[in-house]
C-alpha positions as CSV (number, residue, x, y, z in Angstrom):
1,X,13.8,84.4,60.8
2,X,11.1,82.2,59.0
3,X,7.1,82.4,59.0
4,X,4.1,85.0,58.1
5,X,4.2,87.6,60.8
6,X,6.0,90.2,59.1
7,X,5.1,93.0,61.5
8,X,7.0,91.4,64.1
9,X,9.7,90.3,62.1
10,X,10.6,94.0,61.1
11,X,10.3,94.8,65.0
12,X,12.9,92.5,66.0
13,X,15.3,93.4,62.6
14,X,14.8,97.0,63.8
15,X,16.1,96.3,67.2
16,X,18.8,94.2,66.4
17,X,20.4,96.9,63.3
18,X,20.2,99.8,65.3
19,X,22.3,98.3,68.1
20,X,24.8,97.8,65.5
21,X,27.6,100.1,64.3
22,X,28.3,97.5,61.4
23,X,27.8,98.4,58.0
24,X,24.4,96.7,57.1
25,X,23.7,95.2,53.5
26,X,20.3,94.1,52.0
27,X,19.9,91.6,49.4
28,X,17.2,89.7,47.8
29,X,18.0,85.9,47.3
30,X,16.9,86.3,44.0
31,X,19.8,88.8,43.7
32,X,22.5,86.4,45.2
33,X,21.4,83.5,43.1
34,X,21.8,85.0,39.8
35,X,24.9,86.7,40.7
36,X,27.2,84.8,43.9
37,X,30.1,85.5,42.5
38,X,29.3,89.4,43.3
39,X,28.0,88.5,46.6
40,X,30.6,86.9,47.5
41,X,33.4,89.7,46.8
42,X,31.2,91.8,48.6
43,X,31.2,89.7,51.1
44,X,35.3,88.8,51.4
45,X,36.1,92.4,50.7
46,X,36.9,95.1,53.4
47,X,38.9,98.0,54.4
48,X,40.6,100.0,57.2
49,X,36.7,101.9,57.6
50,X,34.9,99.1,57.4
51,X,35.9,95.6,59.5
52,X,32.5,94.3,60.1
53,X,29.6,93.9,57.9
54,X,25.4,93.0,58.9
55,X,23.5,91.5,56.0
56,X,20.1,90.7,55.6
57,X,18.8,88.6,53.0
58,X,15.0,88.8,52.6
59,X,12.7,86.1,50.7
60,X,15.3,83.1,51.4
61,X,14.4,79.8,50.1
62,X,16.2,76.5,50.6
63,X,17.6,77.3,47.4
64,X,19.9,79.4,49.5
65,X,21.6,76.4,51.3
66,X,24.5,76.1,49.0
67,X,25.8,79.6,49.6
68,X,25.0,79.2,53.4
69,X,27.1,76.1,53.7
70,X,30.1,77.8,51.2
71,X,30.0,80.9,53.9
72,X,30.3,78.8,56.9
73,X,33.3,76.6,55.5
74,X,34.9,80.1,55.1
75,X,34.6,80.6,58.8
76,X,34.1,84.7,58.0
77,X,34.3,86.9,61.2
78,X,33.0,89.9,62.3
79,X,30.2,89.8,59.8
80,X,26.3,88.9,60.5
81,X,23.9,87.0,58.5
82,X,20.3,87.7,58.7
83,X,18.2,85.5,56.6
84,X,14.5,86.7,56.3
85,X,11.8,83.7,55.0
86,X,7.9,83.1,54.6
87,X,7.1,80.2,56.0
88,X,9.7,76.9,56.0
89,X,7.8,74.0,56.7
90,X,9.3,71.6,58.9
91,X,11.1,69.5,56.3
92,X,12.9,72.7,54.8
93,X,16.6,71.5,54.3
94,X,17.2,75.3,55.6
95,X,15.0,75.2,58.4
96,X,16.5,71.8,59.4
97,X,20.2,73.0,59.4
98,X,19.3,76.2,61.6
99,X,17.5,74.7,64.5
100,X,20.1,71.5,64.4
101,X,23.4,73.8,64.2
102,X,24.5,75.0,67.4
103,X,26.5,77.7,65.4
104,X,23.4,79.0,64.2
105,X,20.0,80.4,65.1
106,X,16.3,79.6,63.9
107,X,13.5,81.7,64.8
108,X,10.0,81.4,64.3
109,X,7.5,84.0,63.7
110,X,4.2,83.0,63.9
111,X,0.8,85.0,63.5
112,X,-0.5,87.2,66.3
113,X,-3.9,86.1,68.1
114,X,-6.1,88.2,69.7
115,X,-4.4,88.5,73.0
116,X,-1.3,89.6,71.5
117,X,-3.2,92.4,69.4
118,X,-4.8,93.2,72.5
119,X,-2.1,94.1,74.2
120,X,-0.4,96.0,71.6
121,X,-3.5,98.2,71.4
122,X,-3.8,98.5,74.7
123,X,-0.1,99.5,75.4
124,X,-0.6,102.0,72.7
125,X,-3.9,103.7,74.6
126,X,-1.6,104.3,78.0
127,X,1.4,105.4,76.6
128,X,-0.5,107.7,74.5
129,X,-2.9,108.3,77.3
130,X,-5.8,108.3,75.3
131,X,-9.3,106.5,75.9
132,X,-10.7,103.6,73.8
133,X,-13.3,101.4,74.2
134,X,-13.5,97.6,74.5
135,X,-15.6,98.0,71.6
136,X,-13.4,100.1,69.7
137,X,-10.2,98.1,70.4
138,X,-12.2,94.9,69.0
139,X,-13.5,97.3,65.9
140,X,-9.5,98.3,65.2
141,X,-8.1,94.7,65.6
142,X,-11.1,93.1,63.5
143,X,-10.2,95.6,60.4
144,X,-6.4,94.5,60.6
145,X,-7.6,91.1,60.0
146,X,-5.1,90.2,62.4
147,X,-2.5,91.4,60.9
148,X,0.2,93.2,63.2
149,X,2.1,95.4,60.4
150,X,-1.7,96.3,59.4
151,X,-2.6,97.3,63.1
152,X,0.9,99.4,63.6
153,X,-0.2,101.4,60.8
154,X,-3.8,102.2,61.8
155,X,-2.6,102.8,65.3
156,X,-0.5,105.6,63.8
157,X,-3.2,107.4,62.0
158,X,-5.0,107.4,65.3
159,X,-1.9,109.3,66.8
160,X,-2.4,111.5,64.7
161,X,-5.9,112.7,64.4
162,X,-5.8,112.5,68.6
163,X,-2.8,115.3,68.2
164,X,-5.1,117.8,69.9
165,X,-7.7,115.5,72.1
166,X,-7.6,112.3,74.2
167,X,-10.9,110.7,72.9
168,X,-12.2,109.2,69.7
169,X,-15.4,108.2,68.5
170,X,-16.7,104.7,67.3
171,X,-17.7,106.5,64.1
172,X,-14.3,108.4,63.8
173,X,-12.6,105.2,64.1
174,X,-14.6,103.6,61.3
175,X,-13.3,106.7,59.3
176,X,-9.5,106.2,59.7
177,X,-9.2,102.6,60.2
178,X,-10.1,101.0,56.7
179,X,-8.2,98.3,54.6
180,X,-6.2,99.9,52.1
181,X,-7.7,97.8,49.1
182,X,-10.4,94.8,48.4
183,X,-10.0,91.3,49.8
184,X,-9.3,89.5,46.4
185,X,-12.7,87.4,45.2
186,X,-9.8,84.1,45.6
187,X,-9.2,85.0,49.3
188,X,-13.6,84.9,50.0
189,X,-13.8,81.5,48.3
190,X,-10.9,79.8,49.8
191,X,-12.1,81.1,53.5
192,X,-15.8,79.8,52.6
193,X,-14.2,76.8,51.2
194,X,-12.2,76.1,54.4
195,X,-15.2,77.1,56.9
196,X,-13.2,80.0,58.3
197,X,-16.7,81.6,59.3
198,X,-15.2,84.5,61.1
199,X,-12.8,86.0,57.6
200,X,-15.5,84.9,55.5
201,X,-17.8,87.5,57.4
202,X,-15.2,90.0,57.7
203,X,-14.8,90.2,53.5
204,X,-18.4,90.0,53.1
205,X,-18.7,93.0,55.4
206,X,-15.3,95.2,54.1
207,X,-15.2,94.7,50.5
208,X,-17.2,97.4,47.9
209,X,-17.8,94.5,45.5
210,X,-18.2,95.3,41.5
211,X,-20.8,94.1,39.5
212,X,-17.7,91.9,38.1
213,X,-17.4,90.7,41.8
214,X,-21.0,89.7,42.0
């Protein structure tokens, strides 16, 4: 799994581990790299209670190509690989040798747009069966900054002040939903920089700027 739309990505890790019964392992590449040779008996090792193994590896590089390629000459069964990356540009030697190799699988995760945050908002209102506006929805997706993980999160503190009613105000809303911390000074200047009008207006109008800031 490569790219930047780590809400999504979790969502799809989620479904695929709990429809396991295999014993599931996390690791960090970082982890593997300065210590293989513990991976790897981890890896080889088993017992009568424990045939089959799921690991996911999270913040892959193409530095982890070499142990890849020593895995698959080994031709281990009953034992999944997840890799979890940022982005892999297209001429990542990784990226390459998972959408080339019919043996294995490449998926891309790219960032939700509008319509896609739309709907997740407005699944969320009819399964909860509670009543938001068009202006509302646009107020709660524009403070996520597009972010799905972001949006999951503000969607479930809106469960939860609705426990006892089926309406919210536009003012309630601007309560709860509210970025955790300050757009970073860096981020405003590369989106002005770039021309990126619409996240340029959005820092402006959520950060509480010190007089450092200014």
């Amino acid at each position: 799994f490569h790219g930047n739309n780590e809400g999504l990505k979790k969502e799809e890790i989620f479904k695929i581990y709990s429809k396991t019964n295999k014993k599931i392992y996390k690791y960090e590449e970082k982890q593997i790299l300065e210590n293989s040779q513990n991976f790897f008996d981890n890896l080889y090792s088993g017992s009568l209670f424990e045939n089959e193994k799921f690991i996911i590896i999270d913040r892959v590089t193409d530095k982890i190509l070499k142990i890849i390629d020593e895995i698959l000459e080994k031709k281990i069964k009953d034992t999944t690989i997840l890799l979890n990356s940022g982005i892999l540009e297209k001429k990542s030697k990784l990226r390459s040798k998972f959408e080339k190799d019919k043996n294995l699988v490449c998926v891309a995760f790219y960032p939700d747009n509008n319509d896609t945050l739309f709907k997740l908002v407005n699944n969320f209102s009819n399964n909860q069966k509670i009543s938001l506006s068009r202006e509302n929805v646009n107020l709660i997706i524009n403070k996520c900054n597009n972010d799905r993980q972001n949006l999951l999160n503000e969607l479930e503190k809106i469960k939860l002040f609705l426990l006892d009613k089926k309406t919210i105000s536009n003012q309630e809303i601007l309560q709860l939903v509210n970025l955790t911390e300050n757009h970073s000074i860096n981020e405003l200047v590369n989106f002005c920089l770039a021309k990126n009008r619409k996240q340029t207006l959005n820092i402006l109008n959520d950060n509480n700027f010190s007089n450092e800031d200014c």
